[in-house]
N, C-alpha and C positions, 0 to 999 in steps of 0.2 A: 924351588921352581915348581910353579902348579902344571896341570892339564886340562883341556876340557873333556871333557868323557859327553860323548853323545850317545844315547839311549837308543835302544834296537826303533822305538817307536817316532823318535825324531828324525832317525834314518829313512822311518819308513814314508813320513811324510814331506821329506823332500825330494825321495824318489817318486811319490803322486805329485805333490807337485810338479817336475820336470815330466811326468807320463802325460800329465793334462796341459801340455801344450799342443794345441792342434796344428795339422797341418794346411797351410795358406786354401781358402775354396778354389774348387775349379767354375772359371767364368765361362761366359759366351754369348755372343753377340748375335742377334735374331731380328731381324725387320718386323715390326709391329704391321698387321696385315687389314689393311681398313676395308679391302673391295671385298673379301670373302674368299679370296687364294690364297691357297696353302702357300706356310712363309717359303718354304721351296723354291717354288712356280716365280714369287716375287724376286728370291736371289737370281736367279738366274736368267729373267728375262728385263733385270733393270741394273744400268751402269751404275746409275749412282748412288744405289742401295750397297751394290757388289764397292765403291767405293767407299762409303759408308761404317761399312763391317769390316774394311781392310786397318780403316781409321785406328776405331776399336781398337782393334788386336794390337795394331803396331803400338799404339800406346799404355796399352795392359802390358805387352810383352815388357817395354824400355821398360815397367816399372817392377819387373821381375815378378809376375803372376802365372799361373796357367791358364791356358786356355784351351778350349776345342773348337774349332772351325767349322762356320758350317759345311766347309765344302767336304770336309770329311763327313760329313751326313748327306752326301749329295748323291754318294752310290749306292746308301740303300731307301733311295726319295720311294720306290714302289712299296716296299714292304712299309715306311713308316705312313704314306697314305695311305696302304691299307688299314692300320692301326687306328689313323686319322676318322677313319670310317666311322670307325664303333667305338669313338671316343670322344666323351661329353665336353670334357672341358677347353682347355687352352690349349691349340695344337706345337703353340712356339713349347710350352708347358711338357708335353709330350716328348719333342725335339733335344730338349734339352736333358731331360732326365734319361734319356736313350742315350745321348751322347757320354752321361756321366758328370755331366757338367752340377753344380752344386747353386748356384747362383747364374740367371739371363740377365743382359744388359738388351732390351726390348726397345728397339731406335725407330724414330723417324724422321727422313732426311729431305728437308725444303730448299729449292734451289730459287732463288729469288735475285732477279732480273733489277738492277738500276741504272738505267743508259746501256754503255757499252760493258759497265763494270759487273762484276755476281758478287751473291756471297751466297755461303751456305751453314742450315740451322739446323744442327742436331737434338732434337728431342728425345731423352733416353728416361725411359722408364725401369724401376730394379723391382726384381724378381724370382722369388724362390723357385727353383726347377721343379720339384716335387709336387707342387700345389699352385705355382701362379699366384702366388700369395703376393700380394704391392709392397716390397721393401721400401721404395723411394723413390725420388724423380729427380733429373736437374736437364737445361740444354745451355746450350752455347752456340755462338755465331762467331762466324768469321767473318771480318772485315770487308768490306765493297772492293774487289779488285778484276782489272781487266786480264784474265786470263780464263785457260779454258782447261785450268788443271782443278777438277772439281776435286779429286782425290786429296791433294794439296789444302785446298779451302776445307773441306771434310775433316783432316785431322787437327788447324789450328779450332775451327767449333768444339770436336771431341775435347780436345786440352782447355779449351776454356769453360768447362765442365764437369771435367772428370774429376774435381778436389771435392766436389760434392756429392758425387756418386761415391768416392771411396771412404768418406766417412759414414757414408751407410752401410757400405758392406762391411765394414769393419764393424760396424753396429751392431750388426744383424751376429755376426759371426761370433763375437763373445759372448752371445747368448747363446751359443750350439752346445756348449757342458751342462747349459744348464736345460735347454730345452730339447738336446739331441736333433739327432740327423735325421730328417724326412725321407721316407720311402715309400713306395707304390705297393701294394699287393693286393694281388687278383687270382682267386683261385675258381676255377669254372670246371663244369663235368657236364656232357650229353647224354649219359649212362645214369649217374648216381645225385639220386635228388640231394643236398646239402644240409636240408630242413626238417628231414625225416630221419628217424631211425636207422641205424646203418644196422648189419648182421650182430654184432656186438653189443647192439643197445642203446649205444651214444650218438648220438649227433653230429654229424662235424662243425656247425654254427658254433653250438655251443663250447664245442673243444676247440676251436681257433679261438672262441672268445676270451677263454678261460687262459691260456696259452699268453697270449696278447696283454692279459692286467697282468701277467705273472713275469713279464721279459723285456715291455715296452717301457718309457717314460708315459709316452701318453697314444691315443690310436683315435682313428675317426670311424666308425664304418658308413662306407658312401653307397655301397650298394647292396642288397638282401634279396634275393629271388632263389626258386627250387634250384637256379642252373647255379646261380655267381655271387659269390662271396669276394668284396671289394672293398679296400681298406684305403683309404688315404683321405692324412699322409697317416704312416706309422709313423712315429717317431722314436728312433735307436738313440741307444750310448755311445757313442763314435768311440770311446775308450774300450769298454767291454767285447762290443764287436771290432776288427778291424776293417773289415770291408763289408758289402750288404752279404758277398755267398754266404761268409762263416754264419749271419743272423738265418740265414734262409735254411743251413743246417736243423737249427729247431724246428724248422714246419714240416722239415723232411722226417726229421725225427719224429717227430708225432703223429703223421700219415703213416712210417710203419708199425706203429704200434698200433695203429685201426686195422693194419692188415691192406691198407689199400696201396695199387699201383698207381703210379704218379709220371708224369715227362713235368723238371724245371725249368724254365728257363730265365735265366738272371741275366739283366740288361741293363747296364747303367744305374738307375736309382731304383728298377721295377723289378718287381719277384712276377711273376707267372709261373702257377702251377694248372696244369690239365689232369684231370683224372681219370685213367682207362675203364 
């Protein structure tokens, strides 16, 4: 009778193996905003948007995903407008990476009138939370029917859609080993110029920069002035790191070795640091 004898080193790579399975993205459903209102202001002063997004959800849920709601971002609508304020890009963008969400389903919903009957067209656009990067697109239409359950009509368009939306998220998402997790960081000071010499000699530019080739897969930087140093996205090792705080640990770690005081604050996909 033989054995098989498995090697310390074949152990070791089915145990990466099984480590490199990720866990399912967090989604979220967002109203594509045309008039120039924040998607907020849209959810909540429009039924068929608020049905819309209920669509969404119920049919991401049945298919066993997670999600987050906008309306769980509906009680802190004042601090993320003010965010809104001083922030360049995609406010859904914003939304969603505050949320924690990993992936937006970005909708827009036509209610279209024939005789007595409706139907209703969901246009959904997919997109990175991090960046508002365009993952994909797909819509779907419900049937012409006399009713006045727009909710109803809402979710058969969503399902006559959704098979082409989730093969792009599922696209998108086997490439996260290999391209890592997108994240936000923005480090600002009213005190201490960035660009200049600090008491020690260095820089911080330079030392975030240096930090950043040494930790990241890969990094953008979007903004450079005396006050604000702004990165996105980074892009992490979702394995290495497990969630963004532990990644945020290094930047903490290396403000105190400059010696400097620091407030973090870690929000869904966004690092913010201020420095005293």
């Amino acid at each position: 009778m033989c054995c098989l004898i498995f090697t310390s080193d074949w152990a070791q790579d089915q145990q990466n193996e099984v480590r490199r399975q990720l866990a399912q993205p967090i989604l979220m459903a967002l109203p594509s905003s045309l008039d120039g209102q924040d998607p907020l202001t849209l959810y909540t002063t429009s039924a068929e948007i608020q049905s819309a997004a209920v669509a969404i959800n119920q049919v991401l849920v049945e298919r066993k995903l997670e999600v987050r709601d906008i309306k769980q971002q509906i009680n802190n609508m004042e601090r993320l407008r003010a965010k809104m304020s001083a922030f360049q890009g995609d406010a859904n963008a914003l939304i969603a990476a505050s949320s924690g969400a990993d992936i937006y389903l970005e909708y827009i919903i036509t209610l279209v009138k024939e005789g007595p009957a409706k139907k209703v067209r969901v246009d959904i656009t997919v997109k990175e939370a991090a960046t508002a990067k365009v993952l994909g697109s797909g819509s779907g239409s419900s049937d012409a029917m006399v009713t006045n359950d727009i909710a109803g009509l809402s979710q058969i368009a969503v399902n006559n859609s959704i098979d082409r939306i989730m093969e792009q998220i599922r696209g998108y998402w086997s490439e996260i080993p290999t391209n890592g997790k997108p994240i936000l960081l923005t480090i600002s000071s009213k005190t201490i110029e960035l660009n200049k010499s600090l008491p020690s000699g260095k820089r911080l530019d330079r030392e975030m920069t240096n930090l950043l080739k040494s930790v990241t897969i890969s990094y953008r930087r979007e903004q450079t002035t005396s006050q604000t140093l702004q990165f996105n996205p980074v892009y992490i090792d979702p394995f290495k790191y497990d969630d963004i705080e532990e990644f945020s640990y290094l930047i903490q770690d290396m403000l105190e070795t400059l010696s400097l005081k620091y407030r973090a604050e870690i929000e869904g996909k966004s690092i913010e640091i201020q420095l005293d």
